[in-house]
C-alpha positions in Angstrom: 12.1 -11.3 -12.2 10.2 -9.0 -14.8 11.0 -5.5 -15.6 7.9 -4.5 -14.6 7.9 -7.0 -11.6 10.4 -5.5 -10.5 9.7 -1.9 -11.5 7.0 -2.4 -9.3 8.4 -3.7 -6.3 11.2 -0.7 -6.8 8.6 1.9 -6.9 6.8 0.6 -3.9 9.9 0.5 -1.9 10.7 4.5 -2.6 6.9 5.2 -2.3 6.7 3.7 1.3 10.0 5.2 2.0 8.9 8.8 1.4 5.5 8.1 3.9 7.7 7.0 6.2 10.3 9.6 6.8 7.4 12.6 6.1 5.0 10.6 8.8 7.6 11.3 10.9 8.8 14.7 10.2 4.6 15.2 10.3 4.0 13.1 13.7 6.8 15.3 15.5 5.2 18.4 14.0 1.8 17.4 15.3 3.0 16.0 18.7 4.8 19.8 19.3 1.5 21.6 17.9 -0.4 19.1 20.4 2.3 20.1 23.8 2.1 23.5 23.0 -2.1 23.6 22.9 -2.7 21.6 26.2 -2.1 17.9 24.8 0.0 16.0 27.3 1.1 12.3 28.1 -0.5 10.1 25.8 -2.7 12.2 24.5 0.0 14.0 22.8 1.6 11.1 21.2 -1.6 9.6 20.0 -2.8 12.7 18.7 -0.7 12.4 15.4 -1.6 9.0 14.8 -5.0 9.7 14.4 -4.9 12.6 12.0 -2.2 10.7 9.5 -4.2 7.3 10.4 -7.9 8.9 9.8 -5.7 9.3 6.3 -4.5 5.7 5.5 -8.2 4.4 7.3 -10.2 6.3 4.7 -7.3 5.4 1.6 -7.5 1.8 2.5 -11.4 1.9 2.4 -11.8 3.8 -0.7 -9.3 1.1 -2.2 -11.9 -2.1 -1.0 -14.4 -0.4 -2.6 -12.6 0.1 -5.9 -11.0 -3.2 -5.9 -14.8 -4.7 -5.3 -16.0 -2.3 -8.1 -18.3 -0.9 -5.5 -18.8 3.3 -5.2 -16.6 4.4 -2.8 -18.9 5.6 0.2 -19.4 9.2 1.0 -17.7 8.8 4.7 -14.8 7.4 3.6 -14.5 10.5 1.2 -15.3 12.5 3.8 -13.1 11.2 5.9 -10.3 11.3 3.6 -10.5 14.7 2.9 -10.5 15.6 6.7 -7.8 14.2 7.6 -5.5 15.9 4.2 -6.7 19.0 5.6 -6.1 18.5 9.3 -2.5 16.8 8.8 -1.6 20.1 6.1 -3.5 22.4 8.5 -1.2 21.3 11.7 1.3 21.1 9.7 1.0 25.0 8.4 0.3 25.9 12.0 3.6 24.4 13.6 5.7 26.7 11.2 3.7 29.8 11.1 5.5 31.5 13.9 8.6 31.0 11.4 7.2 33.0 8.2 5.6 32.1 5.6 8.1 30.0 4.5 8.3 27.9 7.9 4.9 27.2 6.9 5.8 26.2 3.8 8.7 23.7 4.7 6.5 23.3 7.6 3.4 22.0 5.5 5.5 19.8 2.7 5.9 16.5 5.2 2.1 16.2 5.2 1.8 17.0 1.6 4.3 14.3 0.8 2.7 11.8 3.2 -0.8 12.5 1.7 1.0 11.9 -1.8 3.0 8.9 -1.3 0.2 7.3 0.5 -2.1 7.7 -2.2 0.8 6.8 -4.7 0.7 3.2 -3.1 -3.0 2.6 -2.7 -3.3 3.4 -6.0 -0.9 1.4 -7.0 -2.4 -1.1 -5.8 -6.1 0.0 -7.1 -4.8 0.2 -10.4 -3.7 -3.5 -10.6 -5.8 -5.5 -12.6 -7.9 -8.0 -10.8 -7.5 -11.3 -12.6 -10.5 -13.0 -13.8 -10.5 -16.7 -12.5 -10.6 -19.4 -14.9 -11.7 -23.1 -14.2 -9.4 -25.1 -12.5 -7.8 -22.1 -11.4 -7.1 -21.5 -7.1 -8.0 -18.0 -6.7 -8.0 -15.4 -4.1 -11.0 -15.3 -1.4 -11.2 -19.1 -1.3 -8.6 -20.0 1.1 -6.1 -20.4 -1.2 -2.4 -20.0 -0.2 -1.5 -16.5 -1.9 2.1 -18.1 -3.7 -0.1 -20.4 -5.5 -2.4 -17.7 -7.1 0.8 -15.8 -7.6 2.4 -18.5 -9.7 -0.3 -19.2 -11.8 -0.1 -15.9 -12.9 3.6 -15.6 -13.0 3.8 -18.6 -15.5 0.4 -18.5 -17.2 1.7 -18.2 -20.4 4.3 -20.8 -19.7 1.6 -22.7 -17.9 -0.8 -22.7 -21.3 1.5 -23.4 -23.4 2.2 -26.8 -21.3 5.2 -26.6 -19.7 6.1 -25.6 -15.7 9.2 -23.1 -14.8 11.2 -25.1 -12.4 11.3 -24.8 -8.9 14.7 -22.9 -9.1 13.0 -19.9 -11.1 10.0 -19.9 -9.0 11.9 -19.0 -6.2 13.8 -16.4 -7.6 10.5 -14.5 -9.3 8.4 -15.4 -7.1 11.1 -14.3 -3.8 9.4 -17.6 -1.6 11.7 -20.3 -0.3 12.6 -24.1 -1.3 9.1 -25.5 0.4 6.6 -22.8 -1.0 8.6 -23.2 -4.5 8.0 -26.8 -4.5 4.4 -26.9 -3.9 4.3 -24.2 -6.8 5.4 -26.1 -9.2 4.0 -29.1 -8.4 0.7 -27.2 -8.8 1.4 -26.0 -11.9 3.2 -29.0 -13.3 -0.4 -31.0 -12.2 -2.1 -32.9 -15.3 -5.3 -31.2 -14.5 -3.5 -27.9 -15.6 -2.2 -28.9 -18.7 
């Protein structure tokens, strides 16, 4: 694995992490807020799902548009924004009748959700989309994503005419013995050398 294959995947891990446990700490803040203003059943418990979701729905929209080098649409913006300011808002509100400083400790899950979540999608935004060239398999055309993922793995192994063996493409690539094999006999083909 590459250092920054694997810095990656190590900063991925800690960013979802941190959503996690603050999506919690801000769902339980939100289901109380919810109880104590008339929410009951499952309205109570779906109510912070949609505030932190409206969050992640917007994220994950803006991100198909950048990805696509498309403007990200207005809604989506709009939408992203209200839900930061309802989950922070909610948030403030559950520890206000503790001081200002409730608030405070009250507000940070949502800040940290908000941040960790936008950590990852743009992550994700910032990855370069690779520009397919011929005889290539690449993504959107029903190819099988390992495939696309070892070609560029090994592309400099690839055009320099030799194939990793199946042993390495199953440590850097994490797949198992069968998705390894078809791998490499992809990129060991003739037509790619």
């Amino acid at each position: 694995m590459t250092g920054d294959r694997a810095i990656r995947r190590l900063t991925s891990a800690v960013v979802l992490a941190v959503a996690a446990f603050a999506a919690v700490v801000s769902y339980s803040h939100i289901y109380d807020l919810g109880r104590a203003h008339g929410q009951s059943g499952t309205a109570a418990r779906l109510l912070p799902l949609s505030v932190d979701g409206l969050i992640v729905a917007a994220g994950l929209v803006l991100l198909h548009a950048a990805r696509g080098g498309r403007d990200a649409p207005a809604l989506a913006r709009c939408m992203l924004w209200l839900g930061i300011t309802a989950t922070v808002g909610a948030n403030i509100s559950y520890g206000l009748p503790f001081g200002p400083l409730g608030a405070i400790v009250s507000a940070w899950p949502a800040v940290a959700f908000v941040g960790a979540a936008e950590m990852a999608l743009g992550m994700v935004r910032a990855a370069p989309v690779p520009e397919p060239v011929p005889g290539e398999l690449a993504a959107g055309n029903g190819a099988p994503a390992h495939l696309i993922e070892a070609q560029h793995a090994f592309a400099e192994e690839i055009a320099a005419g030799s194939a990793p063996t199946i042993r390495r493409i199953r440590s850097e690539l994490g797949v198992g013995q069968a998705k390894a094999t078809e791998a490499h006999a992809h990129l060991a083909a003739p037509s790619r050398t």
